[in-house]
C-alpha positions as CSV (number, residue, x, y, z in Angstrom):
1,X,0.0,0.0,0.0
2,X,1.6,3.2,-0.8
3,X,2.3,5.7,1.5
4,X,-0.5,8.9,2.1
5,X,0.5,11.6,0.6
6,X,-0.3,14.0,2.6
7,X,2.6,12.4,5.6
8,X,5.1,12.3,2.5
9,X,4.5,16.3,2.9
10,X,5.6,16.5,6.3
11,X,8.6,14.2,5.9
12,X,12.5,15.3,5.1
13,X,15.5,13.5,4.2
14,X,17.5,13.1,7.4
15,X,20.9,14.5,5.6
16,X,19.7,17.6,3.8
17,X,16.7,18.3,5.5
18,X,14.7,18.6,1.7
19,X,11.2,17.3,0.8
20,X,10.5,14.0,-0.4
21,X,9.0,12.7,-3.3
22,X,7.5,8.9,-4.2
23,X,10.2,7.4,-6.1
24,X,8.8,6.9,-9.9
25,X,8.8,3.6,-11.5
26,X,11.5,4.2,-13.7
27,X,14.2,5.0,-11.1
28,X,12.7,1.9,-8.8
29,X,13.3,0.0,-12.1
30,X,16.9,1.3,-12.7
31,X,17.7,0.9,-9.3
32,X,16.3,-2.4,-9.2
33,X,18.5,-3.7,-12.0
34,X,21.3,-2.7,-10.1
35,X,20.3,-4.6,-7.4
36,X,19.7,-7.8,-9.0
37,X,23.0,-6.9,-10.7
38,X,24.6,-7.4,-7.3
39,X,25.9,-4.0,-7.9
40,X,23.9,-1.4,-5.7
41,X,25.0,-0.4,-2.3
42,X,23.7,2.1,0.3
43,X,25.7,5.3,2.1
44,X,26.8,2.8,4.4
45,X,29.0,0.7,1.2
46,X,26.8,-2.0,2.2
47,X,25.3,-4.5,-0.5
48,X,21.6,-3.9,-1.3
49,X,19.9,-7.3,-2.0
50,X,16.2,-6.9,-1.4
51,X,14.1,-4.8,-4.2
52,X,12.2,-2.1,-3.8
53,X,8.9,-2.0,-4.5
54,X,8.4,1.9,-3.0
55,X,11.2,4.8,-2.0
56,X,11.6,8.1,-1.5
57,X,13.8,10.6,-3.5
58,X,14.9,14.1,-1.4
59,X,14.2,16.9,-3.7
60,X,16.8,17.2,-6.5
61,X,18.8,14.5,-5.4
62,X,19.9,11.0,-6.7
63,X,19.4,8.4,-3.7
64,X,16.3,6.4,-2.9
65,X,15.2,6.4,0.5
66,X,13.8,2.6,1.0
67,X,10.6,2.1,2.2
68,X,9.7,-1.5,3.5
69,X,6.7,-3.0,5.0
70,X,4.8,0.4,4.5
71,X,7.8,2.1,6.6
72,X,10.4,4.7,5.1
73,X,13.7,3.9,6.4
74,X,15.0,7.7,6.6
75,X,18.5,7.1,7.8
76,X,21.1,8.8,6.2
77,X,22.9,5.2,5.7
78,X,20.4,3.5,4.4
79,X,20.3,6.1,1.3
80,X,20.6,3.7,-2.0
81,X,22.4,6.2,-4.6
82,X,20.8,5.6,-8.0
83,X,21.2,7.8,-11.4
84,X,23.8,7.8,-14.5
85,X,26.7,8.0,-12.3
86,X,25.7,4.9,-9.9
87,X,24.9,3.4,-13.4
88,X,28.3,3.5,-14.9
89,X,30.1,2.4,-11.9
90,X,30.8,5.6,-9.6
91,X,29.7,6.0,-6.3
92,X,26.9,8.4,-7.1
């Protein structure tokens, strides 16, 4: 079940303090791939192995904020970096 709405509104990312947005399909896609690639890891360098099937995305920035079991996990190592950098094998 996605999340309301109107709570994403009141959250912030926990490192810059912006809004959050739903993550779109596309960049839960992209960052899926990399997961299932064996390739994505969090702030933390740890390996991501479990999909997403929702996330948040801090305003104008590239990392995915996971959200599992209906629960954003908004801490600053859990961040997933995702975009053209990630992609081709920087650190995003």
């Amino acid at each position: 079940m996605p999340i309301d709405p109107e709570f994403i509104e009141l959250l912030r990312s926990p490192d810059t303090r912006k809004p959050l947005r739903t993550a779109e399909r596309s960049e839960l896609d992209q960052l899926n791939q990399l997961i299932e690639a064996g390739s994505a890891r969090n702030r933390a360098g740890e390996p991501v192995r479990e999909t997403l099937d929702e996330g948040l995305v801090p305003e104008g920035e590239q990392v995915i904020y996971p959200v599992r079991d209906d629960i954003p996990i908004l801490l600053k190592t859990e961040a997933i970096p995702f975009g053209p950098s990630v992609a081709g094998g920087g650190q995003g």
